[in-house]
C-alpha positions as CSV (number, residue, x, y, z in Angstrom):
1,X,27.3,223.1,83.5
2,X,30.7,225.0,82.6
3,X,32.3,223.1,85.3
4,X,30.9,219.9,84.2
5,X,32.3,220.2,80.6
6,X,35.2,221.0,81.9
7,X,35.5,217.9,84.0
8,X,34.9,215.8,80.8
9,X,37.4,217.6,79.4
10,X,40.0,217.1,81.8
11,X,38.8,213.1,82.3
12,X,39.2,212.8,78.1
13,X,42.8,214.8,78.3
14,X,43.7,211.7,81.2
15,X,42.2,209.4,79.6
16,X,43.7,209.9,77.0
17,X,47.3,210.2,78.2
18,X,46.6,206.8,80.1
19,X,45.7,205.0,76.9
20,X,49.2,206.3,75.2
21,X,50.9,205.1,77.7
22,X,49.2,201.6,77.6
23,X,49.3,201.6,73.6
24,X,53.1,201.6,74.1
25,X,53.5,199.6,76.3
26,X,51.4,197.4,74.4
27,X,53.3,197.8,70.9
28,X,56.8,197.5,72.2
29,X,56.0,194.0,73.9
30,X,54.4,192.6,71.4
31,X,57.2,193.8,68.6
32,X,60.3,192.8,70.9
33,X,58.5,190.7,74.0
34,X,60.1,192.9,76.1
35,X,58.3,195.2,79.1
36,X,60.1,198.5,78.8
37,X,59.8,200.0,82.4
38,X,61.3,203.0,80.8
39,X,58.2,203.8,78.4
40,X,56.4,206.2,81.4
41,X,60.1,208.3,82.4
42,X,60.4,208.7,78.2
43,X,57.1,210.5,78.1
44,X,58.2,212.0,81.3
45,X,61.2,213.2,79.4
46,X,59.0,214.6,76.9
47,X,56.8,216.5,78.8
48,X,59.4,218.1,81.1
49,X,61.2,218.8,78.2
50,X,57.8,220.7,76.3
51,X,57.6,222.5,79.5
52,X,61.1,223.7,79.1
53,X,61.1,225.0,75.6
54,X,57.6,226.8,76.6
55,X,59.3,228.7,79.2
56,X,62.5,229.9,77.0
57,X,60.6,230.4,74.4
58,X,58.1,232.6,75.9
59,X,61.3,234.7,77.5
60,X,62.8,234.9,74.0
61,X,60.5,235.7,71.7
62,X,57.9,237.5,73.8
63,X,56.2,238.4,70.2
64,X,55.7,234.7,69.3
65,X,52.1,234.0,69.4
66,X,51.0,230.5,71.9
67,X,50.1,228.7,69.0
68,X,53.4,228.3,67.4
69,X,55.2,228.2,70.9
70,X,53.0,225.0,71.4
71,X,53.9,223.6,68.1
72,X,57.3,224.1,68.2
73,X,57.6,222.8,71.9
74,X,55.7,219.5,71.0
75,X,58.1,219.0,67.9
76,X,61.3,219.3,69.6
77,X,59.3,217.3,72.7
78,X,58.7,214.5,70.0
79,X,62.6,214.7,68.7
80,X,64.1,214.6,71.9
81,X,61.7,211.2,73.0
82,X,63.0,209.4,69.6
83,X,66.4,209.9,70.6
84,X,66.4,209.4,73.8
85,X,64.2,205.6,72.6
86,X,66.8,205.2,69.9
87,X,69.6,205.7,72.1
88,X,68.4,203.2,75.1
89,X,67.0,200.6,72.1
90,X,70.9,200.3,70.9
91,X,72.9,201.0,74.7
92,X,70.8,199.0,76.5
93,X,68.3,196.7,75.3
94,X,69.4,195.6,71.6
95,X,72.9,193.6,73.5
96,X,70.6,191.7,75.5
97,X,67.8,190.3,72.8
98,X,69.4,186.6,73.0
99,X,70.1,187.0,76.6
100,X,68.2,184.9,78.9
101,X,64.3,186.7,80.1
102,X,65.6,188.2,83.3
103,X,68.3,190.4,82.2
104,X,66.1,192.9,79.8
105,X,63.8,192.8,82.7
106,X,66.6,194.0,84.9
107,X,67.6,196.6,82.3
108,X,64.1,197.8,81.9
109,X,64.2,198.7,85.4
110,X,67.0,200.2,85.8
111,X,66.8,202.2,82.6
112,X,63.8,203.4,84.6
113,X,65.4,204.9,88.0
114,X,68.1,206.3,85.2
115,X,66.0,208.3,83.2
116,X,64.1,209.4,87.0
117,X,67.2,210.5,88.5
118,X,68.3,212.2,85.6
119,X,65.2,214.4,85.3
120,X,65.5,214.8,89.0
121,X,68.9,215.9,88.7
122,X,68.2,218.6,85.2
123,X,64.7,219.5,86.3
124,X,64.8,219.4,90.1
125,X,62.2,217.5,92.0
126,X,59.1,220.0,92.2
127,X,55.6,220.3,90.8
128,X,55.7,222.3,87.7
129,X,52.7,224.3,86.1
130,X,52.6,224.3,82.4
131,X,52.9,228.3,81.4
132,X,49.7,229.5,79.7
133,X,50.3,230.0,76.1
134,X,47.2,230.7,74.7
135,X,45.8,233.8,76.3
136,X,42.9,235.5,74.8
137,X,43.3,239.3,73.8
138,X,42.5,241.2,76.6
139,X,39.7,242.6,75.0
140,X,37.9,239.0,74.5
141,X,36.2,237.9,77.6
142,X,36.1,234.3,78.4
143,X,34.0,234.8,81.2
144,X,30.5,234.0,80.9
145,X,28.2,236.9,82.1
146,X,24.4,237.4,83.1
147,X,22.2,239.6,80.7
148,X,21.5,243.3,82.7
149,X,18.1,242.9,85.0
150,X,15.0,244.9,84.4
151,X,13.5,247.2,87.1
C-alpha cells in the first residue's frame, strides 16, 4: 500500500507539473496569440536554477534547516524565470507583435534551442538528482516496522 501512495503521489507531482506547463502555454496565447516555444526551457531554467541554489546553499550554511533552503531556492527560482520572461518579452518577441505570423513563430523556436544550449553550456548536459533537503532527525524513523512476534 506504501508503494501505491507513493505512486499517486509521484503521478499528482507530474501531473501537476504537466498542467503548468499547459496553463502557460495556454495564457500566453490567448493574451498575445503567440506560441512561446520557450515556455518549457524557462521552467527548465527554473528548476536547474532551484537545483543550484540547493546545492550552494546546503555547502554554505550547513546549519540552515531544508525548509528554508527550499523556500529560499524556489524564490530566487521564481525571480530568475520573471527575468529571464521579461527579458525575452522585450529582446525578442515585443519587436515583432505587428510583424507578419511566421516570424514570432520563428523567434519562438529559436529562443527555444537558446535557452537549451545555454543551460547545456552553464549546467552541463547530465541527469541531475535534486539533493535531499528534508531529512528526518536521525532519531525519527521513517521506516515502517512490524510489531515483535509472540512465542
Amino acid at each position: 500500500m506504501d508503494v501505491f501512495l507513493q505512486q499517486v503521489i509521484n503521478g499528482l507531482v507530474m501531473g501537476s507539473m504537466y498542467a503548468l506547463v499547459a496553463l502557460g502555454y495556454t495564457m500566453v496565447y490567448g493574451i498575445i496569440n503567440l506560441i512561446n516555444f520557450a515556455h518549457g526551457e524557462v521552467l527548465m531554467v527554473g528548476a536547474l536554477t532551484s537545483w543550484s541554489v540547493i546545492g550552494t546553499m546546503q555547502e554554505a550554511m550547513p546549519w540552515a534547516p531544508g525548509w528554508l533552503i527550499l523556500i529560499l531556492a524556489t524564490l530566487i527560482a521564481c525571480v530568475v524565470a520573471v527575468v529571464l520572461n521579461f527579458t525575452i518579452e522585450k529582446v525578442a518577441y515585443k519587436p515583432l507583435r505587428n510583424s507578419p505570423k511566421l516570424a514570432p513563430l520563428i523567434t519562438a523556436i529559436g529562443m527555444s534551442i537558446l535557452l537549451q544550449t545555454l543551460a547545456m553550456i552553464i549546467w552541463k548536459p547530465t541527469t541531475r538528482l535534486i539533493p535531499p533537503c528534508c531529512r528526518a532527525p536521525p532519531s525519527t524513523s521513517v521506516a515502517r516496522s512490524s510489531p515483535p512476534r509472540r512465542s
